[in-house]
C-alpha positions in Angstrom: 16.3 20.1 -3.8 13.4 17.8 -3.8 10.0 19.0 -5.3 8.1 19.2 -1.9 4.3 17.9 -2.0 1.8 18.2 0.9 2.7 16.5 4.5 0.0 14.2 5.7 -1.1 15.5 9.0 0.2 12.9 11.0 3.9 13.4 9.8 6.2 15.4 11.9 8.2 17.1 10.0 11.6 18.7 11.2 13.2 21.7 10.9 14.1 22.2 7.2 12.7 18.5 6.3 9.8 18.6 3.2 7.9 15.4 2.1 9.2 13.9 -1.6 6.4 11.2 -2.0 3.2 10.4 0.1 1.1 7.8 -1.4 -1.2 4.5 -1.2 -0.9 0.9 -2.7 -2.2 0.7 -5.9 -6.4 1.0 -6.3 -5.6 -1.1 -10.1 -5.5 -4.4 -7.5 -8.3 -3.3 -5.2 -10.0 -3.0 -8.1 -9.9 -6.4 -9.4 -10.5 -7.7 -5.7 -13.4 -5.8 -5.7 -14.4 -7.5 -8.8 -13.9 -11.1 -7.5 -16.2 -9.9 -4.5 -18.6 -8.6 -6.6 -19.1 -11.9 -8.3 -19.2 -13.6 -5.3 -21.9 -11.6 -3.7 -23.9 -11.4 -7.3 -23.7 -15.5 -7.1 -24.9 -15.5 -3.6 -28.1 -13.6 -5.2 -28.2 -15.7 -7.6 -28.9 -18.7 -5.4 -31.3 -17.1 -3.0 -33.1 -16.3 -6.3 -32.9 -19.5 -8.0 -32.6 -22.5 -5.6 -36.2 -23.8 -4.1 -37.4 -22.0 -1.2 -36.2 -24.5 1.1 -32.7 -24.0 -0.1 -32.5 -20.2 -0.7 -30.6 -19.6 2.7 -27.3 -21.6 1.1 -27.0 -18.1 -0.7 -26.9 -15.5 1.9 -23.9 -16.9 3.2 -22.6 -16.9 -0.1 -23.7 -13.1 -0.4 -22.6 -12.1 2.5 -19.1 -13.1 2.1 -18.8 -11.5 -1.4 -19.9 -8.3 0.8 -17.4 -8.8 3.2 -14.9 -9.4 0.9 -15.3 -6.3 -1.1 -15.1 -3.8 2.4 -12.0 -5.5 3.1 -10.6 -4.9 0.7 -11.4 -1.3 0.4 -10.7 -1.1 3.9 -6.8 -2.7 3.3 -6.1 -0.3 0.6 -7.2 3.5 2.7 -5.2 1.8 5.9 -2.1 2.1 4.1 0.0 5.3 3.8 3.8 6.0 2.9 6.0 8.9 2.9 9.7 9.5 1.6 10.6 13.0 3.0 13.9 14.0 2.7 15.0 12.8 6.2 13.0 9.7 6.2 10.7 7.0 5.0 7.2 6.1 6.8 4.7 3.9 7.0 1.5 4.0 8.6 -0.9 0.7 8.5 -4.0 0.7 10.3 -7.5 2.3 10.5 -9.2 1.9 14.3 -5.3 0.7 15.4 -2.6 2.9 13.8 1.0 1.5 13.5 4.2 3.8 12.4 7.4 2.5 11.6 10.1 4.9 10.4 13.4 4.6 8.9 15.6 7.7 9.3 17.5 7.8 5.4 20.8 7.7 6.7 20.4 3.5 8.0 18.9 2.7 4.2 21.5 0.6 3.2 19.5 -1.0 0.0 16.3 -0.1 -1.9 14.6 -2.8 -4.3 11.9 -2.9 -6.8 10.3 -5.6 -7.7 6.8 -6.0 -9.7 4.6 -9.7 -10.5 3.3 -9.6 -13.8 0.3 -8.5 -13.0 1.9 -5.2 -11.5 3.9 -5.0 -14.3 0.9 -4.7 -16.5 -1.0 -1.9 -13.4 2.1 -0.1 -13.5 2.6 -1.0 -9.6 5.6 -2.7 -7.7 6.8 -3.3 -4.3 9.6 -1.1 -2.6 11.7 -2.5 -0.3 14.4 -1.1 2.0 17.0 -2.8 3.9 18.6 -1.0 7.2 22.1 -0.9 8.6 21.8 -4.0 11.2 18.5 -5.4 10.5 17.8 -9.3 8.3 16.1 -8.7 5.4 13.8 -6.2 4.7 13.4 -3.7 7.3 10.3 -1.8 5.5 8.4 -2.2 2.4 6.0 -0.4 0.0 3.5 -2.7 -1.3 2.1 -2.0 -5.1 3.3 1.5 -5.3 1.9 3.0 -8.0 4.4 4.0 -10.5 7.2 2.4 -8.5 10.2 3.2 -10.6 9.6 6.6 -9.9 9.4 5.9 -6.7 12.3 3.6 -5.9 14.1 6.5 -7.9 12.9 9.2 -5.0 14.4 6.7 -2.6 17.3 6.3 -3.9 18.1 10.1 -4.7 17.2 10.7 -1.4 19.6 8.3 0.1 21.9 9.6 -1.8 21.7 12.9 -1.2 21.6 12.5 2.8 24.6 10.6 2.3 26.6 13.5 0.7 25.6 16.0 3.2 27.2 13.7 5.8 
């Protein structure tokens, strides 16, 4: 039996059914998008600063799209939540307008891993899962944290529900 952590609240849970894994994409490449923002909107401060006061409106612009960047990306990253339970996998997107898309276990009929270099290095990876009758990938976890562990979940899980067939 699968170590049972904590059910979001918006996961409906069956009769007998716990959740394996609940989890977000990795903060590691929020992070560094928060970085590049944070550059952005320091160099937009920079020219408001330094230009000549005719000139020092070229850097709110500037500013204010570092700004925007950053709370985007934030904003991406707490939108995002997936859960392997033992019946199946879903994945909510969304923060004002929610979108679920569930895949009952018993259609998986492939689960990949695969990780740039850069997750490689952040310990991160996208999860994919292909479904009886759908082309290509039918859902996918993006930058997992730790997502050998988690494609293991996924596939233990599919296994199992296909024993107790």
């Amino acid at each position: 039996m699968a170590e049972s952590v904590e059910a979001p609240s918006w996961v409906h849970l069956a009769a007998g059914e716990d959740v394996v894994w609940a989890g977000r994409p990795s903060p590691y490449l929020v992070k560094r998008r928060l970085t590049v923002a944070a550059v952005v909107f320091l160099v937009g401060i920079g020219l408001v600063s330094g230009l000549p006061g005719e000139w020092t409106w070229v850097g709110w612009p500037v500013a204010f799209a570092g700004l925007g960047a950053g709370v985007v990306a934030y904003v991406r990253n707490q939108s995002v939540t997936c859960v392997i339970t033992t019946a199946k996998l879903t994945k909510r997107t969304g923060i004002v307008g929610k979108s679920v898309k569930t895949v009952p276990l018993d259609r998986v009929q492939n689960v990949s891993l695969t990780q740039s270099s850069l997750q490689r290095v952040v310990d991160c990876g996208d999860v994919s899962v292909e479904t009886a009758g759908a082309d290509g990938d039918e859902l996918v976890f993006e930058s997992v944290p730790n997502p050998v562990a988690v494609n293991g979940m996924l596939v233990d899980q599919t296994a199992s529900t296909r024993v107790d067939r």
